[in-house]
ZABA-366762 format. One record per atom (N, C-alpha, C): residue in three letters; x, y, z. Coordinates in steps of 0.02 Angstrom, whole numbers, plus 50000, padded with zeros to 5 digits. Atoms other than C-alpha are relative to their C-alpha. Layout:
% residues N
AlaXYZ ...
END
This chain:
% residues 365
Unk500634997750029 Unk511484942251541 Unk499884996549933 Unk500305004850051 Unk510514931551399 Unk500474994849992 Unk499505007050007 Unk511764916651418 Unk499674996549965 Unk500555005850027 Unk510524905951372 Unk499534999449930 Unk500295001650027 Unk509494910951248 Unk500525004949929 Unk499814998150055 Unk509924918551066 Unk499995008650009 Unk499904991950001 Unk510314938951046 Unk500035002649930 Unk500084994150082 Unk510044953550924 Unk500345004950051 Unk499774995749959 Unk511254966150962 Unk499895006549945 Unk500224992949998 Unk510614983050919 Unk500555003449956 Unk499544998449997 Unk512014991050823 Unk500085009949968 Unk500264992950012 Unk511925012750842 Unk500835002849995 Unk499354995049990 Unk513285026050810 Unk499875006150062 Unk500204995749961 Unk513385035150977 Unk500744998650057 Unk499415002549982 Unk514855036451093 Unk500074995050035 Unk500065003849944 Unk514385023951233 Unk499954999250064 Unk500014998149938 Unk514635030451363 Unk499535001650053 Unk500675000449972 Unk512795033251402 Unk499504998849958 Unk500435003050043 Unk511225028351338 Unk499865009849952 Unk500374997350052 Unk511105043151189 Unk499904999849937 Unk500345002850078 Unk510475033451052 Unk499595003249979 Unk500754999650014 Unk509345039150919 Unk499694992850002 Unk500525006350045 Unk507745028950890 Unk499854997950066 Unk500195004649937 Unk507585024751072 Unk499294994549995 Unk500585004549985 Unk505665019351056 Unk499884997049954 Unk500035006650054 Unk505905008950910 Unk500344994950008 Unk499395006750007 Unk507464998450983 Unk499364998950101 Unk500515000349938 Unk506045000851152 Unk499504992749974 Unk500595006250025 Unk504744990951056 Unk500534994549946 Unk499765004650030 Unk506054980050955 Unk500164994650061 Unk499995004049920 Unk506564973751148 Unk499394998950030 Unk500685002050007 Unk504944970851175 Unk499584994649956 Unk500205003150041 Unk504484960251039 Unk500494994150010 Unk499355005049991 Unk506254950951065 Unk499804996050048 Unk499985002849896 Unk505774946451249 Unk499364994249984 Unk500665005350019 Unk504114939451171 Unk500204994049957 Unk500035004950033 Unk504884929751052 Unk500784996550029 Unk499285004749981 Unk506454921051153 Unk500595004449973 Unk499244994950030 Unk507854935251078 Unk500235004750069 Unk499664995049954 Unk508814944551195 Unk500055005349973 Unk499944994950026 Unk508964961251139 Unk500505007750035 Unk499554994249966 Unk510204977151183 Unk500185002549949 Unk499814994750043 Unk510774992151088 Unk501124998950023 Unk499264998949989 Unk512794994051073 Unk500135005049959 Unk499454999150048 Unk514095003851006 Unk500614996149976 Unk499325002850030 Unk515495000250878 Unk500595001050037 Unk499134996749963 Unk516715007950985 Unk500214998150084 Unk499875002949948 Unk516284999051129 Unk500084990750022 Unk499685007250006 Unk516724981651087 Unk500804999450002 Unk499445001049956 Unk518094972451172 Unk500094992749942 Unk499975005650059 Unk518854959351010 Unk500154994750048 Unk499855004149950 Unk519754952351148 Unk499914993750025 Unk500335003349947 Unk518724946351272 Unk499214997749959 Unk500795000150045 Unk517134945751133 Unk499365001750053 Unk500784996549962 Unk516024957151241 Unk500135005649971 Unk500184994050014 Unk515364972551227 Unk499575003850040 Unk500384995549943 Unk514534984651339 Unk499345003549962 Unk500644997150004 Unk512774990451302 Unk499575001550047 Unk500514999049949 Unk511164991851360 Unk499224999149974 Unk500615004149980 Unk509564981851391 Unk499355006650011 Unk500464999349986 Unk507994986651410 Unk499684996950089 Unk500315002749949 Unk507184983151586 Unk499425005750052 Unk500604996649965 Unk505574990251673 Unk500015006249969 Unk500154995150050 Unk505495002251521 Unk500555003950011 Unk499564995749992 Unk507185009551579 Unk500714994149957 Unk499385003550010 Unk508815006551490 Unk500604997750070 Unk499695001749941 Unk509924997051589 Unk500904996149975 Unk499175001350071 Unk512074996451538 Unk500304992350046 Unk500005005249996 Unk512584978651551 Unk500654997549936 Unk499465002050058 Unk514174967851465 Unk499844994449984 Unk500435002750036 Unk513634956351351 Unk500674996449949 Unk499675003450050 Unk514464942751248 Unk499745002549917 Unk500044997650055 Unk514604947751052 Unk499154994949987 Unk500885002350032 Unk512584946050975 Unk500104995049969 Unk499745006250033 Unk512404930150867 Unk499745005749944 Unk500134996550049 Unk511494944450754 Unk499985006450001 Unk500154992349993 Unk511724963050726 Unk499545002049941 Unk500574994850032 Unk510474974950670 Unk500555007249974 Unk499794994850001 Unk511464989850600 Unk499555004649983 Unk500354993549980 Unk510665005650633 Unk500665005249986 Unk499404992750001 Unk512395017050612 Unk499795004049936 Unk500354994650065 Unk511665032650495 Unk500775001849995 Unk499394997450035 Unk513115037450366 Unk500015007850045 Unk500084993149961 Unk513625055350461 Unk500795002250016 Unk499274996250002 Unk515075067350477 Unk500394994450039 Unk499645001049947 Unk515665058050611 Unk500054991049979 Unk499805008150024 Unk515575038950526 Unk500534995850011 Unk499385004950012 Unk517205037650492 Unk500364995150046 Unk499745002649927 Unk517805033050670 Unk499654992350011 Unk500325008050005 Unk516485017850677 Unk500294995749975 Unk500035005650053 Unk516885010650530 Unk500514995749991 Unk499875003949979 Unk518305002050564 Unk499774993650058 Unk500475004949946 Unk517494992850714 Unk499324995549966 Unk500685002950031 Unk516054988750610 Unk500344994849937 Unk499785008350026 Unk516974978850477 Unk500434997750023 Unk499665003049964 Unk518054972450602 Unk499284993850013 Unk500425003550009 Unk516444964550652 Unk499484997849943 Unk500445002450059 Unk515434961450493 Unk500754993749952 Unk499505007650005 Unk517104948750453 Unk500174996050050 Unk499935003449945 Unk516934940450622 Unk499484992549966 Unk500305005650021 Unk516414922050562 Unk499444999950040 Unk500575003349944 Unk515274919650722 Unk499585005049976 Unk500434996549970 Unk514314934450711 Unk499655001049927 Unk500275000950067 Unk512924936150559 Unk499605009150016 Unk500254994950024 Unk512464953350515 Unk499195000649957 Unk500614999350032 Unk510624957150447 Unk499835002049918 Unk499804996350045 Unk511104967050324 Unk500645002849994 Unk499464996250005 Unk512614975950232 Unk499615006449956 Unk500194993449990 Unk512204994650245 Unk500195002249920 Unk499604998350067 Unk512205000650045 Unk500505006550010 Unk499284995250007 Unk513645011550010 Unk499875006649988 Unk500094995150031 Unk512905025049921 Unk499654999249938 Unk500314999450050 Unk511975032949793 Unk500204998349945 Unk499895000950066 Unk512855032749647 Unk500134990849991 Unk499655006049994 Unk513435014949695 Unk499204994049984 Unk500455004450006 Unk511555009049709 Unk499635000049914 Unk500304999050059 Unk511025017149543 Unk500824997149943 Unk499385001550039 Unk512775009549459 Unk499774991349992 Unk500065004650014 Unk511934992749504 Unk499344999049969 Unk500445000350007 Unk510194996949472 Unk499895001349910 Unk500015000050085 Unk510545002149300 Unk500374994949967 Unk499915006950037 Unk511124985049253 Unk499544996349973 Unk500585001549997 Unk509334980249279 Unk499555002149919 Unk499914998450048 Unk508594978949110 Unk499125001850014 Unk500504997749984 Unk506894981349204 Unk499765005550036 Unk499854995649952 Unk507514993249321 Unk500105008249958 Unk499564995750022 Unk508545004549216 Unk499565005149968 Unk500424996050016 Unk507215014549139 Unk499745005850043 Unk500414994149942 Unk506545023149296 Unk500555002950024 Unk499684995649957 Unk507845029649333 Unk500435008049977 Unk499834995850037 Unk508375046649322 Unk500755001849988 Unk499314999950021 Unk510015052349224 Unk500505002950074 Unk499754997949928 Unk511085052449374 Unk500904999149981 Unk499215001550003 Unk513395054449378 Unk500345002550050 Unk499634998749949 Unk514725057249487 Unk500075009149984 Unk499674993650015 Unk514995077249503 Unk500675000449982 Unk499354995349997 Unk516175088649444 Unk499705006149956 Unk500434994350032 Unk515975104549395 Unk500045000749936 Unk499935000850076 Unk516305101749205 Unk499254998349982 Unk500395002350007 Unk514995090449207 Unk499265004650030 Unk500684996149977 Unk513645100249309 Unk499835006549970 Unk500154992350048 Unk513985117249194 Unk499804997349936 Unk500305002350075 Unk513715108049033 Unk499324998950011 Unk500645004150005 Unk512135099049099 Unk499515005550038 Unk500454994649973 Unk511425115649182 Unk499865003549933 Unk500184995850060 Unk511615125049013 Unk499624997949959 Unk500565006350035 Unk510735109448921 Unk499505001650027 Unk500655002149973 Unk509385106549052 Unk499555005550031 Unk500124993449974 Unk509155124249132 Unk500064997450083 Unk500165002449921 Unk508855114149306 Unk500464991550005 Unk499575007349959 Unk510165101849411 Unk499624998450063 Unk499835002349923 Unk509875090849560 Unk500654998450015 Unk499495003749961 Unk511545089849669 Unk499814999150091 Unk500115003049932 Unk511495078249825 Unk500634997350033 Unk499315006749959 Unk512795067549937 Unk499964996049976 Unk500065004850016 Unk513295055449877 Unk499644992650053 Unk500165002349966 Unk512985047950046 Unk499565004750054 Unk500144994249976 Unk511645053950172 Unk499304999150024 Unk500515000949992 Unk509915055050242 Unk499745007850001 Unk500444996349996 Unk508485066550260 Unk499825006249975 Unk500034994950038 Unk508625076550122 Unk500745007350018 Unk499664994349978 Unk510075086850203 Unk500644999449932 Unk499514999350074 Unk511275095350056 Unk499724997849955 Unk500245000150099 Unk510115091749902 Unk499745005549996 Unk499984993250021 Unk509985106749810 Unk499764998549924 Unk500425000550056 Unk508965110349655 Unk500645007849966 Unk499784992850052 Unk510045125049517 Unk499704999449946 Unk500354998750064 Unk509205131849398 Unk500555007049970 Unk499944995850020 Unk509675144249264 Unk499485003849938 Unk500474997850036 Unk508585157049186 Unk500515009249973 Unk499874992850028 Unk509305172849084 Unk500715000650038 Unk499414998149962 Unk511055170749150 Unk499915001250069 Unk500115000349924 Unk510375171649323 Unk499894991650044 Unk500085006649992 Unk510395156349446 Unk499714999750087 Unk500315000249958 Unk509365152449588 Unk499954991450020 Unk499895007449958 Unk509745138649735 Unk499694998750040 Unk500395003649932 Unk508435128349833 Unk500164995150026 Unk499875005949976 Unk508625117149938 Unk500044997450108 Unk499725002749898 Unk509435109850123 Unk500745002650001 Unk499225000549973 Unk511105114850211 Unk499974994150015 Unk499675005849982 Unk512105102350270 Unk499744998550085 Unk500204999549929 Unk511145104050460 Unk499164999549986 Unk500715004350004 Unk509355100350374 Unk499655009349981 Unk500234995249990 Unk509025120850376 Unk499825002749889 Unk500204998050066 Unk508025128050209 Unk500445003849969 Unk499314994950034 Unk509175137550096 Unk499845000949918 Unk500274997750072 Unk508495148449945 Unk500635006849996 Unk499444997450027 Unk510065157049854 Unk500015003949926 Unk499924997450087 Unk510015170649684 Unk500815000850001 Unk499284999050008 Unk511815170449611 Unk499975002649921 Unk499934993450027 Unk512035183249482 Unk500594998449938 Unk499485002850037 Unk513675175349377 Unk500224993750017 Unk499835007149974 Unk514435158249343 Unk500545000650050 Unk499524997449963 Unk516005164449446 Unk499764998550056 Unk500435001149948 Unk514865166649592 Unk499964993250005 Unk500185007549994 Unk514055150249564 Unk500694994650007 Unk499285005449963 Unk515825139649568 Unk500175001550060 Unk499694998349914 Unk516185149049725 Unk499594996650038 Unk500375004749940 Unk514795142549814 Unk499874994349983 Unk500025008250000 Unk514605124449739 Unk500554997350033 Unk499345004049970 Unk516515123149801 Unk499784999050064 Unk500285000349902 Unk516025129349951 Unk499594996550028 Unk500475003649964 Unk514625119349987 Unk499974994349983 Unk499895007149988 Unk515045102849933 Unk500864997850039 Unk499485001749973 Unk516885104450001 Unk500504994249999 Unk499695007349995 Unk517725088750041 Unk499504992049973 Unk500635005050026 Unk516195077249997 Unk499834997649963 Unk499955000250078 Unk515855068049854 Unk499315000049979 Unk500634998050027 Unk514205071049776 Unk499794997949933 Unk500375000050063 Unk512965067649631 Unk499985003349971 Unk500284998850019 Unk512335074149502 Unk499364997949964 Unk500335002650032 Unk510645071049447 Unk499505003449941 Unk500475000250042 Unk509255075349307 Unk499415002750040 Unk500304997549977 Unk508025086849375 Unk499464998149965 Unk500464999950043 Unk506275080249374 Unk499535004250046 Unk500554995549970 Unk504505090449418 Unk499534993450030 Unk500315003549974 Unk503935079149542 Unk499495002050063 Unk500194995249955 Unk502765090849621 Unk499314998749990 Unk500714997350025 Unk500805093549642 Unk499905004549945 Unk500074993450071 Unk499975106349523 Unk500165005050038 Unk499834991149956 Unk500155121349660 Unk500674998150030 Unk499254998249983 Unk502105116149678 Unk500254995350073 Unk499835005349933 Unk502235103249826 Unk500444994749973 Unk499505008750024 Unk503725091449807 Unk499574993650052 Unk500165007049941 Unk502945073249863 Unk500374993849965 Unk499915006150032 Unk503605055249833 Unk499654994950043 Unk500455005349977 Unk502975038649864 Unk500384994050029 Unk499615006549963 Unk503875028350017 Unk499574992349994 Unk500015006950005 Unk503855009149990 Unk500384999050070 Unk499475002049967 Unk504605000550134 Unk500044991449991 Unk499865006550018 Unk505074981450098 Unk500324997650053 Unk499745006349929 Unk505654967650231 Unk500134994249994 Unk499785007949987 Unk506274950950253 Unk499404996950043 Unk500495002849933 Unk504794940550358 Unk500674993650048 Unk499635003549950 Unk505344926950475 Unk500134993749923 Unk499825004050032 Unk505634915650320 Unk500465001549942 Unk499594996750005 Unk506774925550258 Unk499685002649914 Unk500314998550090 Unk505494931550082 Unk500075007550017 Unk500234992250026 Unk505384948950035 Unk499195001650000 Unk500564999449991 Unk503774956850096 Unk499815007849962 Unk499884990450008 Unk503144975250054 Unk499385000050073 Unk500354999949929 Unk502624980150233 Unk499545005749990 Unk500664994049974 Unk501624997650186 Unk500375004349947 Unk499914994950073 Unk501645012250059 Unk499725007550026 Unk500094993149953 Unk501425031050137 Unk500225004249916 Unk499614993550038 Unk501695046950020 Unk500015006450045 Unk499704994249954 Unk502755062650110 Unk500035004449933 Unk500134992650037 Unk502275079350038 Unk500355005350045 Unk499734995149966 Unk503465093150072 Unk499875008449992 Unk500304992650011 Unk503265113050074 Unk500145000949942 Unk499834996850051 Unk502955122349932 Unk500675003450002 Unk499374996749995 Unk504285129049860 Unk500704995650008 Unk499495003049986 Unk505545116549927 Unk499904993649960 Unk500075006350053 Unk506155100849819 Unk500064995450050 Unk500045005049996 Unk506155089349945 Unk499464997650060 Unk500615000049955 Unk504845079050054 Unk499954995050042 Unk500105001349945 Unk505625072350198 Unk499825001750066 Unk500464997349933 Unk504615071350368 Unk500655003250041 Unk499504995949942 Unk506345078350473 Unk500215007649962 Unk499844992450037 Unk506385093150330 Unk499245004449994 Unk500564999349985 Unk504475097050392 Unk499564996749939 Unk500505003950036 Unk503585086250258 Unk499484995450061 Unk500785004949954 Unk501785077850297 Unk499984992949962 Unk500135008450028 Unk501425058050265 Unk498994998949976 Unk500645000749998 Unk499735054150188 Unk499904994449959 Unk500185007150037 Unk498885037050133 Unk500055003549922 Unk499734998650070 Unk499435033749954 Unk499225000249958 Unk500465000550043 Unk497755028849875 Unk499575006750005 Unk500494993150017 Unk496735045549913 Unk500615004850000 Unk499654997150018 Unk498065054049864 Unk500025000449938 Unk500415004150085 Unk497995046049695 Unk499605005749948 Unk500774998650009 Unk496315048549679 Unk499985008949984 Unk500074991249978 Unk496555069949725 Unk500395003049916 Unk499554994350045 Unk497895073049582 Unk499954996749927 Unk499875005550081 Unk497905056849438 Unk499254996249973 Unk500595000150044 Unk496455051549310 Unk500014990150044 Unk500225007150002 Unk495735034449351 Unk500584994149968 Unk499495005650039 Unk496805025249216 Unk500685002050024 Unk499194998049966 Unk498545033449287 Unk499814997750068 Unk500035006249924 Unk497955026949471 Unk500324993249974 Unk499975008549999 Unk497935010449410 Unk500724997849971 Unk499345000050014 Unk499455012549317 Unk500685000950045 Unk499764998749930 Unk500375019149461 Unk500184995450036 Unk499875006349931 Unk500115006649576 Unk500124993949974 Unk499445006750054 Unk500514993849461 Unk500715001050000 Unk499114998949997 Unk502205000949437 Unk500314999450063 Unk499625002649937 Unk502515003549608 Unk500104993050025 Unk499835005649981 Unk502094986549642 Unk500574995749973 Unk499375003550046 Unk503334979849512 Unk500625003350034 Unk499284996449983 Unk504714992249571 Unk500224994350064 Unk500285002349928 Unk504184983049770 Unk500364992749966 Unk499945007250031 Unk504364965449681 Unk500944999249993 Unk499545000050084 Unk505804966949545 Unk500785003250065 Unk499394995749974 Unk507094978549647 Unk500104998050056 Unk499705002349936 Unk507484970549829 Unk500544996049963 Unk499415006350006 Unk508134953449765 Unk500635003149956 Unk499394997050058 Unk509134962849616 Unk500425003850024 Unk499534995449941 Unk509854975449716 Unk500664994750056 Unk499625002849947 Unk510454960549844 Unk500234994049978 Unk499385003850053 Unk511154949349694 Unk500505002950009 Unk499494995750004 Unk512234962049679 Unk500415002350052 Unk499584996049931 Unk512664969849847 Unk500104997050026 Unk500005006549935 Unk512544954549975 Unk499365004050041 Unk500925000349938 Unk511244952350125 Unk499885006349986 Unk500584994249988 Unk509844965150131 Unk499494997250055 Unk500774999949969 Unk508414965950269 Unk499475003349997 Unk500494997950008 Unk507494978550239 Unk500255006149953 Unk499804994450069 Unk507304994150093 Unk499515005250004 Unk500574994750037 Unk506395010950083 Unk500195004249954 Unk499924998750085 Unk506285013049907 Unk499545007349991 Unk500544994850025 Unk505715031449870 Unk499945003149939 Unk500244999750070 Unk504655033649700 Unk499745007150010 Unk500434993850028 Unk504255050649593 Unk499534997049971 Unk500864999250037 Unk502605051649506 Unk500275007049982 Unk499924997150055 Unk502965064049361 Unk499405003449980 Unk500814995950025 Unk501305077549298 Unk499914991849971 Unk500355005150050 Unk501065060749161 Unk499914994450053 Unk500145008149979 Unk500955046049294 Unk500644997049995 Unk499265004750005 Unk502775041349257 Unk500255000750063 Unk499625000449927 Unk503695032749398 Unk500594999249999 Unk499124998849988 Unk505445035649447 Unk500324997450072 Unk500035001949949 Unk506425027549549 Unk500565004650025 Unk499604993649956 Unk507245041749676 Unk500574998350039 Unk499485003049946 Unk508195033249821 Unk499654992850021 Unk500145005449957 Unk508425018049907 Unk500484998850069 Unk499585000049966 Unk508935017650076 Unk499894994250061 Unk499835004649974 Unk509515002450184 Unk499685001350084 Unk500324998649910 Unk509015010650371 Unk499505004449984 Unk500674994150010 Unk507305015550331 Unk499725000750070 Unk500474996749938 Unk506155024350458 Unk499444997050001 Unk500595001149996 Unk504615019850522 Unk499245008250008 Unk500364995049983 Unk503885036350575 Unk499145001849950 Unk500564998150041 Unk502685038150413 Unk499414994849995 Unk500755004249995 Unk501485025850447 Unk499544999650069 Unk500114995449944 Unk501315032950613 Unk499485006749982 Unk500164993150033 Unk500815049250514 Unk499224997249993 Unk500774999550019 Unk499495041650428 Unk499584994550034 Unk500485005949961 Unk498805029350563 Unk499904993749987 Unk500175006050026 Unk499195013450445 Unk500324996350085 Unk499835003649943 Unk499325004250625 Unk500264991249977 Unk499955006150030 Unk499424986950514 Unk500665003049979 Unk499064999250019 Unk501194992850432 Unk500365003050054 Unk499524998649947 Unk501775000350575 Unk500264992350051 Unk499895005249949 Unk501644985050694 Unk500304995449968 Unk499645006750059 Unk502434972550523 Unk500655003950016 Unk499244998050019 Unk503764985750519 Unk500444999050073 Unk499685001049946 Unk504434982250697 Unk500004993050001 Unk500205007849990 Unk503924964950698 Unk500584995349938 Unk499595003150027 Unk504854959850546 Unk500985000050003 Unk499275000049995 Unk506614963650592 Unk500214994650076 Unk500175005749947 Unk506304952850748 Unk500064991949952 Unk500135003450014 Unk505734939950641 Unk500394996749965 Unk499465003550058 Unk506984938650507 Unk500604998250020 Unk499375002649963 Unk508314937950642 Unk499984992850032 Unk500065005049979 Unk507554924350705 Unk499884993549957 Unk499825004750062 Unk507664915450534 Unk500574997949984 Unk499314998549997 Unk509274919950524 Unk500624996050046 Unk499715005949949 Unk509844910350687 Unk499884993049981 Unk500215009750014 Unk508724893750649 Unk500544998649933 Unk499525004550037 Unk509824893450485 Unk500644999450024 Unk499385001149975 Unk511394896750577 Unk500184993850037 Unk500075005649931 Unk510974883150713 Unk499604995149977 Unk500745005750023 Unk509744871750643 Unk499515001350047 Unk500314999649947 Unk508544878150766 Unk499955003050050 Unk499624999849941 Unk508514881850946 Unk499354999850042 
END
């Protein structure tokens, strides 16, 4: 199967044994786009590569049905493996292959939060937006609660908002919003600091975690929203910005990703609804600089990058902050708001840049 022509091999955390990948209709339309442009395309697991024999068992796409098939190692992987309880087991297999000379990786998956804001605050353009962020411990998070009245703690590693938690303290009383560790809402009064160490142990556990600088990145009636960027490689391997969405989450809750029921809505009448004329313009200036300024700097530092969704606060004043940046961004929010032009770049360019990626490997083909 694809002897002949060039391959993108798909690369998901899932056991293998059958097709239950997430993301199906995005690696659906990535095989799709592949087939159009001369790429072979198939989804794998890490755990089902053979070093051996340099195959691997996956599975193809064919007459809209997956179809499991063994397959010589990709000339390019796509990693798709989401950081997750269950990581650890991959991750040998995965830099087993990401030090395989033959095989060229798209990207190297960033590490983590504190790790991206450790390089980002080197940045002498960067370093400003960002908010006071350190490694936990509880020394550190009781001093800076009694200072600030209000903490953010998150994972250090992690997606969709699950385990960030907002503490506040007011009158010796302390009240916890936020996510469990399963994505589920979780509003907490705790009554003494005693209390409160019991359950921070308890609920960060084994894990290593942030601390960050609580900002009010909310509407006026209390809606947490931020402002997704997503950035790309094209087929010439430049840094693009493929589309710009803002996800507004429920009142009440600090955070405003779409899998923690947040809504996606075009950025500019959005704008327009909450910030003065001269803060628009300001705004989107910044973001664009953040869009610009922060891919390549980020991937001085880290090695390859393909793609980035960079997510920005907006502050009551118009000040922009830069929140997260994460290496396996989603497409779903441009879906939301019908930008059909960033949706169809954002599938299209990971295609494309792989196929940049080969011509320099090969001179061609």
């Amino acid at each position: 199967m694809y002897d002949k022509i060039p391959t993108l091999g798909i690369m998901s955390n899932f056991s293998g044994l059958a097709p239950t990948f997430q993301e199906k209709e995005f690696y659906k339309k990535l095989s799709m786009i592949g087939r159009r442009s001369g790429i072979g395309v198939f989804v794998f697991s890490p755990l089902q590569v053979d070093f051996d024999t340099r195959t691997v068992t996956g599975y193809f796409l064919k007459r809209d049905e997956w179809q499991k098939e063994s397959f010589a190692l990709p000339d390019v992987v796509y990693d798709r493996c989401f950081i997750s309880p269950g990581y650890r087991q991959y991750k040998p297999f995965i830099e087993k292959l990401q030090n395989d000379p033959q095989i060229t990786f798209m990207s190297n998956g960033l590490a983590g939060k504190w790790q991206v804001y450790q390089i980002l605050a080197l940045s002498p353009e960067l370093s400003s937006l960002l908010p006071d962020t350190q490694p936990f411990s509880w020394k550190s998070f009781a001093a800076k609660l009694r200072t600030e009245k209000a903490v953010v703690v998150k994972p250090a590693s992690g997606t969709h908002g699950n385990g960030v938690i907002r503490i506040t303290l007011n009158k010796g009383k302390f009240e916890v919003i936020g996510r469990k560790r399963n994505n589920q809402p979780l509003h907490k009064k705790i009554h003494s600091w005693q209390n409160l160490h019991a359950f921070i142990i308890h609920f960060i556990a084994d894990r290593p975690f942030i601390l960050q600088r609580y900002l009010d990145l909310n509407t006026p009636d209390g809606a947490p929203f931020d402002v997704r960027v997503l950035v790309q490689k094209d087929g010439e391997g430049k840094w693009q910005t493929t589309g710009k969405a803002v996800r507004m989450g429920e009142k009440k809750s600090i955070t405003s990703n779409l899998h923690g029921g947040g809504r996606a809505f075009p950025l500019v009448p959005f704008l327009e609804k909450y910030f003065s004329r001269k803060q628009q313009l300001r705004i989107m200036a910044e973001i664009d600089r953040v869009a610009e300024l922060l891919p390549p700097f980020l991937e001085t530092y880290h090695g390859r990058l393909a793609e980035l969704g960079i997510d920005l606060g907006v502050d009551r004043e118009g000040r922009v902050w830069v929140i997260e940046v994460n290496s396996r961004p989603g497409r779903y929010v441009f879906r939301q708001i019908a930008d059909q032009t960033a949706r169809l770049r954002s599938l299209t360019q990971p295609v494309e840049y792989a196929q940049y990626l080969i011509k320099v490997r090969v001179g061609g083909y």
